[in-house]
C-alpha positions as CSV (number, residue, x, y, z in Angstrom):
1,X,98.2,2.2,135.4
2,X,99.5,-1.3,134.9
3,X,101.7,-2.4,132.9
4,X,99.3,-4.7,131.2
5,X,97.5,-1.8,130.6
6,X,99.8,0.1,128.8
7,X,100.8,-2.5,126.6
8,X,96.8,-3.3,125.4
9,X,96.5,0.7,124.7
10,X,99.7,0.6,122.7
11,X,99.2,-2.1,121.3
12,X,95.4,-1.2,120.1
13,X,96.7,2.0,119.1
14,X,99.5,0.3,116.6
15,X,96.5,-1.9,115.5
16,X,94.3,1.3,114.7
17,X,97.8,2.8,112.4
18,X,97.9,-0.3,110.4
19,X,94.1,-0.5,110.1
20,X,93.8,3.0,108.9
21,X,96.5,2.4,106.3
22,X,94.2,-0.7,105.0
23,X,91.6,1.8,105.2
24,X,93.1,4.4,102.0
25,X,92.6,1.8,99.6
26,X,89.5,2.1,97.5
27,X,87.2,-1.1,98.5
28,X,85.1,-3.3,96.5
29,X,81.3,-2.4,96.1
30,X,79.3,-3.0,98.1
31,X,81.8,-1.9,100.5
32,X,82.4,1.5,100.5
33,X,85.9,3.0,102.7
34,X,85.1,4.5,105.8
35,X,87.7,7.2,107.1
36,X,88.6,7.0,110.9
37,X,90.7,9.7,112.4
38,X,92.2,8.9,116.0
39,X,93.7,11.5,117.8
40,X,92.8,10.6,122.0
41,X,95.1,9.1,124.0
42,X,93.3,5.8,125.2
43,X,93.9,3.5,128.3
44,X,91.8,0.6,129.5
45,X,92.5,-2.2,132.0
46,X,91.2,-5.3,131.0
47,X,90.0,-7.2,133.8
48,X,89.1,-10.4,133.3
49,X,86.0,-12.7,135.1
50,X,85.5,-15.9,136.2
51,X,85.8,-18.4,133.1
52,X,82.9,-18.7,130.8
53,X,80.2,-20.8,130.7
54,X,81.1,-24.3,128.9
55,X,80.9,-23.7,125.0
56,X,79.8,-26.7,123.1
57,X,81.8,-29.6,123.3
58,X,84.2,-29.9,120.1
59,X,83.8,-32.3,117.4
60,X,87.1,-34.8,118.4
61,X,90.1,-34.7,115.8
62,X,89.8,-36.7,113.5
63,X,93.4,-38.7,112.1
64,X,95.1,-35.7,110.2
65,X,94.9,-35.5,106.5
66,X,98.2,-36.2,104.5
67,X,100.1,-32.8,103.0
68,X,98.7,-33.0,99.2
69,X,101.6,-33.8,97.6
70,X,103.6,-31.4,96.4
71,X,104.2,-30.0,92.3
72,X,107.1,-32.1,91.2
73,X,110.1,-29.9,90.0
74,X,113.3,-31.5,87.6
75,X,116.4,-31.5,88.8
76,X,117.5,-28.0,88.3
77,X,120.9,-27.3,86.5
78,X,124.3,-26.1,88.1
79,X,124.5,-22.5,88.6
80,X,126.9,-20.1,87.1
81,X,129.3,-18.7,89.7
82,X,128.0,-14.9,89.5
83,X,124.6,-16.0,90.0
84,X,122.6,-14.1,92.5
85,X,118.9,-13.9,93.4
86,X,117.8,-10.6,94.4
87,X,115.0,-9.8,96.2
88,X,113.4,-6.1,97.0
89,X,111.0,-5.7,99.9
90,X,108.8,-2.8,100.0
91,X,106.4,-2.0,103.0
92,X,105.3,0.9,105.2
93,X,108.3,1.2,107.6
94,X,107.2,4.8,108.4
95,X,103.7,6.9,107.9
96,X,100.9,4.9,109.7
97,X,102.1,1.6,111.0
98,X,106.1,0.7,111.2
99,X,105.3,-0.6,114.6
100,X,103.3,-3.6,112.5
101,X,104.8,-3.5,109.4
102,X,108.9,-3.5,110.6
103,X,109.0,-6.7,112.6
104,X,108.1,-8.5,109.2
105,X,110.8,-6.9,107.2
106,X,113.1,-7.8,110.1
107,X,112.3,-11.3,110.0
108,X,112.1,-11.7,106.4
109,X,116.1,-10.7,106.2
110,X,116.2,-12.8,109.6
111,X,115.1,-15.7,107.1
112,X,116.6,-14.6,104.0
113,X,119.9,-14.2,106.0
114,X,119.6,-18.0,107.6
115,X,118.5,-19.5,104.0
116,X,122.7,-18.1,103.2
117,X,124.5,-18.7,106.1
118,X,123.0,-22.2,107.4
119,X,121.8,-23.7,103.6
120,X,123.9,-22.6,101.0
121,X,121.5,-20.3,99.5
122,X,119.4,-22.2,96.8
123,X,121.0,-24.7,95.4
124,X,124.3,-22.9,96.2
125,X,122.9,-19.4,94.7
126,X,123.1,-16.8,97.5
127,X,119.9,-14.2,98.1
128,X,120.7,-10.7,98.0
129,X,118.0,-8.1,99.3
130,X,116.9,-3.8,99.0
131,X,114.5,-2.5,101.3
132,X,112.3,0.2,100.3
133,X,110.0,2.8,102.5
134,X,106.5,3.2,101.1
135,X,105.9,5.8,103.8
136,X,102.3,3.5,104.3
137,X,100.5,5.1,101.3
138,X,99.7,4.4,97.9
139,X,102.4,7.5,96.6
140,X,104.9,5.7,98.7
141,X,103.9,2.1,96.9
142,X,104.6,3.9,93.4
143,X,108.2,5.4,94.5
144,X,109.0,2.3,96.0
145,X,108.4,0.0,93.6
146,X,110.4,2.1,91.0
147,X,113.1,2.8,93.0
148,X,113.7,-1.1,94.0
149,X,113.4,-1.2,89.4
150,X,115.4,1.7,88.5
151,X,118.5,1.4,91.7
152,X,118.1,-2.9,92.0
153,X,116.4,-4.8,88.9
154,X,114.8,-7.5,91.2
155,X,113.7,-10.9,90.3
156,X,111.0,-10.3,93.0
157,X,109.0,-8.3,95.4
158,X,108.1,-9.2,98.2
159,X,105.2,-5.7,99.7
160,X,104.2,-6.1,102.9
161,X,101.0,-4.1,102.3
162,X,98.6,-5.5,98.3
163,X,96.4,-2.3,98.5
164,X,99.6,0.6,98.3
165,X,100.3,-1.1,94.6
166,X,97.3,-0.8,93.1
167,X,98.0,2.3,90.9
168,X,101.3,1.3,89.9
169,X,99.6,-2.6,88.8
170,X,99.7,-1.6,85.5
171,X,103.3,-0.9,85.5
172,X,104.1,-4.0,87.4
173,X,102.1,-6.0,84.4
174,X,104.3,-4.0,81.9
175,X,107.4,-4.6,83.6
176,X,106.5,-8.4,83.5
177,X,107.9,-7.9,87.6
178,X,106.4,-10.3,90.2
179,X,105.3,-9.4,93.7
180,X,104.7,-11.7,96.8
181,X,102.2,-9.9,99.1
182,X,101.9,-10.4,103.0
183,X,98.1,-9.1,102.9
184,X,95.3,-9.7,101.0
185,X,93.0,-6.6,101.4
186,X,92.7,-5.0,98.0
187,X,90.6,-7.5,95.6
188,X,91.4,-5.4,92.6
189,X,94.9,-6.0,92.9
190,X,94.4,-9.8,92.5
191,X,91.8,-9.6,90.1
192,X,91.7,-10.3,86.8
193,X,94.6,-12.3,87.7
194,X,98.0,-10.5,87.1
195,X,101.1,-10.4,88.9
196,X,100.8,-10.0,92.1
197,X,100.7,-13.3,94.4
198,X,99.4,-13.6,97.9
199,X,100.9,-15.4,100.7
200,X,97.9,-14.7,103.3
201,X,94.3,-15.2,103.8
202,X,92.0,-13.0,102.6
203,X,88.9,-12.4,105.7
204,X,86.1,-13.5,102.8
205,X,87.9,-16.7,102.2
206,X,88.6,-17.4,105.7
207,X,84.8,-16.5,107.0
208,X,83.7,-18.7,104.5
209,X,85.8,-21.3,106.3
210,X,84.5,-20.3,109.2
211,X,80.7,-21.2,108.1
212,X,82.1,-24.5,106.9
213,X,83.1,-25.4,110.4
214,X,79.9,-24.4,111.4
215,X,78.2,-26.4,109.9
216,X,80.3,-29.4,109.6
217,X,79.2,-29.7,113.6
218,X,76.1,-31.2,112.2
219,X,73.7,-27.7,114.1
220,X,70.4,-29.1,115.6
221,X,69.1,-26.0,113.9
222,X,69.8,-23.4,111.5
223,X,72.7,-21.5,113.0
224,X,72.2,-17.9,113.3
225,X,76.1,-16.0,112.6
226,X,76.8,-12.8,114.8
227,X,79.2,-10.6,113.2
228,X,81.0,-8.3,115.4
229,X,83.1,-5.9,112.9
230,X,85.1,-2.3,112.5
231,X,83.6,0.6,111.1
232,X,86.3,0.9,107.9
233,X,86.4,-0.1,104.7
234,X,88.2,-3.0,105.2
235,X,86.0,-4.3,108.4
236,X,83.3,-4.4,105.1
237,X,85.4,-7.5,103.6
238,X,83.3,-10.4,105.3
239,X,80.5,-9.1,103.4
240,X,81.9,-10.6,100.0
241,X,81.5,-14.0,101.2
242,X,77.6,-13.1,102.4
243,X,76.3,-14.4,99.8
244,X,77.7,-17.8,99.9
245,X,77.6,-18.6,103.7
246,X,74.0,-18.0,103.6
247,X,73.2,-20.6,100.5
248,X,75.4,-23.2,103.0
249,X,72.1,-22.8,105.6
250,X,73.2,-19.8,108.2
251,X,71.5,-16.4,108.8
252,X,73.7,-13.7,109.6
253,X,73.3,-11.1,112.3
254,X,76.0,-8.0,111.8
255,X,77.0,-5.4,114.3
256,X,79.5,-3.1,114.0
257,X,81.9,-1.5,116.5
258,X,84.1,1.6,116.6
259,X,87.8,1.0,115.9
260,X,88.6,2.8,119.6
261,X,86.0,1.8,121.3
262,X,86.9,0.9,124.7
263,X,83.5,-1.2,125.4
264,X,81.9,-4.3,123.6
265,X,79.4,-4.6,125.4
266,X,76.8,-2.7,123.6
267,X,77.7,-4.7,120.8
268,X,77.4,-8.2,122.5
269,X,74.1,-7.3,124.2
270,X,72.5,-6.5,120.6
271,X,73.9,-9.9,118.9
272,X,72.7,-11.7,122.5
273,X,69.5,-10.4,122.1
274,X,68.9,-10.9,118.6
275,X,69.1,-14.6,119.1
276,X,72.2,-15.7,117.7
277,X,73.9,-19.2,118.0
278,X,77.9,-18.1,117.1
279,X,79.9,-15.3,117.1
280,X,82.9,-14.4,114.6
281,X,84.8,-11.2,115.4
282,X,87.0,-9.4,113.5
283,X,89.8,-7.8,115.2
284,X,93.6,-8.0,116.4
285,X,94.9,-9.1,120.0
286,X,94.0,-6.4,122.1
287,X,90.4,-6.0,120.6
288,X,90.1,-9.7,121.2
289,X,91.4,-8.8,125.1
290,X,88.7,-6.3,125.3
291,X,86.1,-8.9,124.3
292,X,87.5,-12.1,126.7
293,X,86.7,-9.1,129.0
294,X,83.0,-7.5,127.9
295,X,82.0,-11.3,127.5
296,X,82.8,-12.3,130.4
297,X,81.3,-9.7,132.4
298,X,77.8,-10.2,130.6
299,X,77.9,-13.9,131.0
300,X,77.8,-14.9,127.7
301,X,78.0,-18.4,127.0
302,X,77.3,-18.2,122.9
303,X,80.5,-19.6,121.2
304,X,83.2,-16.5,120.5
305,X,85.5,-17.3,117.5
306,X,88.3,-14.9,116.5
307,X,89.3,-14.4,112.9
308,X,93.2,-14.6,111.5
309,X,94.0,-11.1,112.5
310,X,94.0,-12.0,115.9
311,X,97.2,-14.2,116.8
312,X,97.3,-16.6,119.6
313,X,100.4,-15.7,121.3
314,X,99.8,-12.0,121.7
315,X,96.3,-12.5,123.2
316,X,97.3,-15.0,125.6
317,X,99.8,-12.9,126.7
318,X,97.3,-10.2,127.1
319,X,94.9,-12.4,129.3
320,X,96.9,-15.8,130.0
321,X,94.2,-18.2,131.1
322,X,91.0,-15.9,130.3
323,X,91.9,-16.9,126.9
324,X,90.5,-20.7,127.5
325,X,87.3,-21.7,125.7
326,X,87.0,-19.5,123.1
327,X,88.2,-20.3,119.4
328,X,90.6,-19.1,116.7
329,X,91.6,-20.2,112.9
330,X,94.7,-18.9,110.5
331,X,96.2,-20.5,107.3
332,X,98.9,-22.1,109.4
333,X,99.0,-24.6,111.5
334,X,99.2,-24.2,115.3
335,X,102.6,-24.6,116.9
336,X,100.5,-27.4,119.0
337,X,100.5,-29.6,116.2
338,X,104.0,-30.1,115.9
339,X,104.5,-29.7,112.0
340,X,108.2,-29.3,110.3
341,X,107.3,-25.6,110.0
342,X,106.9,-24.6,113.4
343,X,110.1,-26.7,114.3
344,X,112.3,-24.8,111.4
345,X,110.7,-21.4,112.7
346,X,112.1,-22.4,116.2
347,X,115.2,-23.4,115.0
348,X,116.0,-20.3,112.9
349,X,114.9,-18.0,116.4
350,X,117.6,-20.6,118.4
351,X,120.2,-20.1,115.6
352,X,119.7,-16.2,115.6
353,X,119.0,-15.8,119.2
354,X,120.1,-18.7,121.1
355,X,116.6,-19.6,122.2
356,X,114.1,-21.2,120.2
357,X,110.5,-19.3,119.7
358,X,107.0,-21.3,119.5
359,X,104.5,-18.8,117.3
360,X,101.5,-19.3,115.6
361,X,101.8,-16.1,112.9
362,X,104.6,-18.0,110.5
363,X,103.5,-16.5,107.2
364,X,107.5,-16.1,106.8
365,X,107.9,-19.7,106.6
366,X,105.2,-19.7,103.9
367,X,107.3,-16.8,102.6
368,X,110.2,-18.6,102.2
369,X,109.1,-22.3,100.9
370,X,107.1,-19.7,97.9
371,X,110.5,-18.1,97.4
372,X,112.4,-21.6,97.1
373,X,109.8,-23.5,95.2
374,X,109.6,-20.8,92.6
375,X,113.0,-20.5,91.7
376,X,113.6,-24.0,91.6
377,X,110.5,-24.9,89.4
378,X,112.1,-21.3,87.4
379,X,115.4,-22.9,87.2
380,X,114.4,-26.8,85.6
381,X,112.1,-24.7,83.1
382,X,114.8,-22.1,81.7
383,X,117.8,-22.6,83.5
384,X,119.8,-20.3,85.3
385,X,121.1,-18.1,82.6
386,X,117.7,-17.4,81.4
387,X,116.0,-16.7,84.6
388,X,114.5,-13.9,85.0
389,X,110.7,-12.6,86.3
390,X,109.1,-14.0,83.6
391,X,110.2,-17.2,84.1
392,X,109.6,-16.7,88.1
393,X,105.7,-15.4,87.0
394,X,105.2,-18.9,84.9
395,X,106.4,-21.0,87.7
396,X,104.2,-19.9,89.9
397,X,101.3,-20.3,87.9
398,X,102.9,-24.1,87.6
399,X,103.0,-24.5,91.0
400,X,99.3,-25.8,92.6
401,X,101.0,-27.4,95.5
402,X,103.5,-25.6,97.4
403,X,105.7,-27.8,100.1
404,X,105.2,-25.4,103.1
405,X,106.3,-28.1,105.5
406,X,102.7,-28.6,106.7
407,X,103.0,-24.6,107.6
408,X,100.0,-24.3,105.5
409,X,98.2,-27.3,104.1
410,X,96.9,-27.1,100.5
411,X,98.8,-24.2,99.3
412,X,99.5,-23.2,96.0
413,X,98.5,-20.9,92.9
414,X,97.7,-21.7,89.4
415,X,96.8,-20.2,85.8
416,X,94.0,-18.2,87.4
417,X,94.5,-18.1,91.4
418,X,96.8,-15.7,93.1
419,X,95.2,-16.6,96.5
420,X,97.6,-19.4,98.0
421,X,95.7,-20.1,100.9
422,X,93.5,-23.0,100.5
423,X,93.2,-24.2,103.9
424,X,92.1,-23.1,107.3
425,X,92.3,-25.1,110.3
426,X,90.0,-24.3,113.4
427,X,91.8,-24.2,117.0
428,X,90.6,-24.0,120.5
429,X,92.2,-21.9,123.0
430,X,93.5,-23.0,126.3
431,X,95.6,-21.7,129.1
432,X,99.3,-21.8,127.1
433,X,98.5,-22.1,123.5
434,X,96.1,-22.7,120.4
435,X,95.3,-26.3,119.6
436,X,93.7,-27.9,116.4
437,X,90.5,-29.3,116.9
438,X,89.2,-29.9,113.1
439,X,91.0,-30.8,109.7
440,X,91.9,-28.5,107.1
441,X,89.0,-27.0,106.2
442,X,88.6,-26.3,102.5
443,X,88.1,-22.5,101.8
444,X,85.7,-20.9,99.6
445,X,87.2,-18.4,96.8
446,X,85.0,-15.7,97.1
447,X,87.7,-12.8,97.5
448,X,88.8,-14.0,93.6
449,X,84.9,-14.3,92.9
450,X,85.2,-18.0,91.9
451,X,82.1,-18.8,94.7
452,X,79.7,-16.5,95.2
């Protein structure tokens, strides 16, 4: 066995644990949870073919849009010297998928711990942090959350995972607490709109995103969407934004594949032979490795785009230059593009580890500009003896334009949206990296249900 191949079965075998613990939360009709147990030990070797057939040339880049601007904030007042802004972090660091869910605690404190050291804190005030275990299940997102209330008093959360804290919501809106979330899985924890705000894409939005590029190309005739997607609940998400992709002009073709299936091929032949124009597939970096593969082998040349659970850097790893042709979007920005967010993620990895890191997954970044725009808008509306979560909660419904340093363009919440994520931006794939090839694409809110 290769080494390679080790790495894609482990890899696919992480990406199964953190799927399944999507998978216990209850899922919005009409998608009901599907349980997947995976016990075998699996190993593939993902060999690649010659390069695929030329997709269709690219609409050319047109001259980036401008950052909206971003919600003014006063000048905030000088901090008291005990002043302190304390942070707890809840997320699944054992039970189904530490491997997934610890790397993003890690570099949160990587973050949190730069934000001190290099700049002062904010505004001088120093972040302190608590990490809680919420053993990756809803039990664990109750104990959690009240042992980070009862042992820390926070003025935030930060949970890796929305869908462990839906039964302790109601808590959380008693409390008046506010949580940041790194996923966006679970619509009934965003909806009606409470306290919980998300710093990721949710897959409806971003499919809808998806059918706007489509058609944007200006399609000779009606496209016809193949959906390639998992067999759990939370492979059923894309189906929330069915509704409205098809009233934009597109028929949708949907196939579904086995979470540990080793071979897409069955899969692709049925979308090839029903006729279809584009292909969106849901599924992380080594799933996307097996499909470079199965496509390749059956000569496809229908376009193949991959949705934001797939990141650029661990795919191309995976197969280097088999990666070139196909497409891929997320909320941020490539590192290809050069934006003030992808140079501060470098320079934090060259500060911390003496070498800087390009990466295309920097929902920390977004992480942090939330965390500093909210306290600051907090501070010049209360000041900071009075702040507290309430006065964190109103900010953030203040705050419709978020400076992410062009991390993620657009972003920002409001009286009724608890999505950030406006923006997607569509990239093409080469040999080394991801590169932008369209501008920010506007999403539909149809995980919220504002466009259905």
């Amino acid at each position: 066995m290769t080494t390679k191949s080790i790495y894609l079965a482990l890899c696919l075998v992480l990406a199964v644990s953190l799927v399944l613990g999507c998978a216990r939360a209850p899922q919005p009709s009409p998608a009901p949870a599907v349980t997947v147990t995976v016990t075998p030990t699996v190993t593939t070797t993902v060999t690649l073919a010659p390069k695929p057939a030329a997709t269709p040339t690219p609409t050319p880049v047109p001259t980036p849009t401008p950052t909206p601007t971003p919600t003014p904030t006063p000048t905030p007042t000088a901090p008291p010297k005990d002043a302190e802004i304390r942070i707890g972090i809840m997320g699944g660091q054992t039970g189904p998928a530490p491997g997934q869910v610890v790397p993003i605690i890690k570099e949160l404190e990587l973050f949190f711990k730069y934000m001190n050291e290099v700049e002062n804190g904010i505004d001088g005030v120093k972040l302190k942090w608590r990490v809680a275990d919420n053993k990756g299940t809803p039990e664990g997102g109750v104990l959690s959350y009240k042992e980070l209330r009862d042992g820390f008093n926070p003025l935030l959360y930060i949970a890796i995972e929305d869908y462990y804290y839906l039964g302790v919501k109601d808590t959380i809106n008693e409390d008046k607490a506010v949580l940041l979330t790194f996923s966006a899985i679970q619509p009934q924890v965003f909806v009606p709109p409470g306290r919980f705000f998300s710093l990721a894409i949710p897959t409806s939005d971003g499919f809808g995103g998806f059918v706007k590029y489509i058609m944007q190309q200006k399609p000779a005739t009606k496209p016809k969407i193949g959906v390639l997607y998992w067999d759990l609940g939370s492979g059923q998400q894309w189906r929330m934004a069915q509704s409205w992709s098809m009233k934009q002009g597109v028929d949708i073709e949907a196939v579904q594949f086995p979470m540990t299936t080793m071979d897409l091929k069955p899969q692709f032949m049925k979308l090839r032979d029903a006729g279809v124009t584009h292909i969106w597939m849901m599924g992380v970096a080594p799933q996307a490795a097996m499909a470079i593969r199965d496509y390749k082998s059956l000569g496809l040349t229908i376009p193949l785009y991959f949705m934001e659970y797939t990141e650029s850097n661990p795919l191309l790893s995976l197969v280097g230059e088999g990666a070139e042709g196909f497409y891929i979007y997320r909320s941020e920005t490539p590192s290809s593009d050069g934006s003030e967010a992808a140079k501060l993620y470098s320079k934090i990895y060259q500060w911390a580890e003496g070498k800087p890191k390009e990466w295309d997954n920097r929902l920390t970044i977004t992480a942090k500009a939330v965390v500093q725009a909210a306290v600051r808008r907090a501070v010049a509306d209360v000041g900071w003896q009075k702040l507290n979560s309430e006065a964190i909660f109103n900010a953030l419904t203040k705050l419709t334009q978020i400076d992410t340093w062009g991390n993620s363009i657009g972003f920002g919440y409001g009286p009724d949206k608890r999505i950030g994520v406006s923006t997607v931006r569509m990239a093409k794939l080469t040999k080394t990296n991801a590169v932008s090839i369209s501008e920010p694409i506007q999403l539909p809110r149809t995980f919220e249900g504002v466009d259905k």
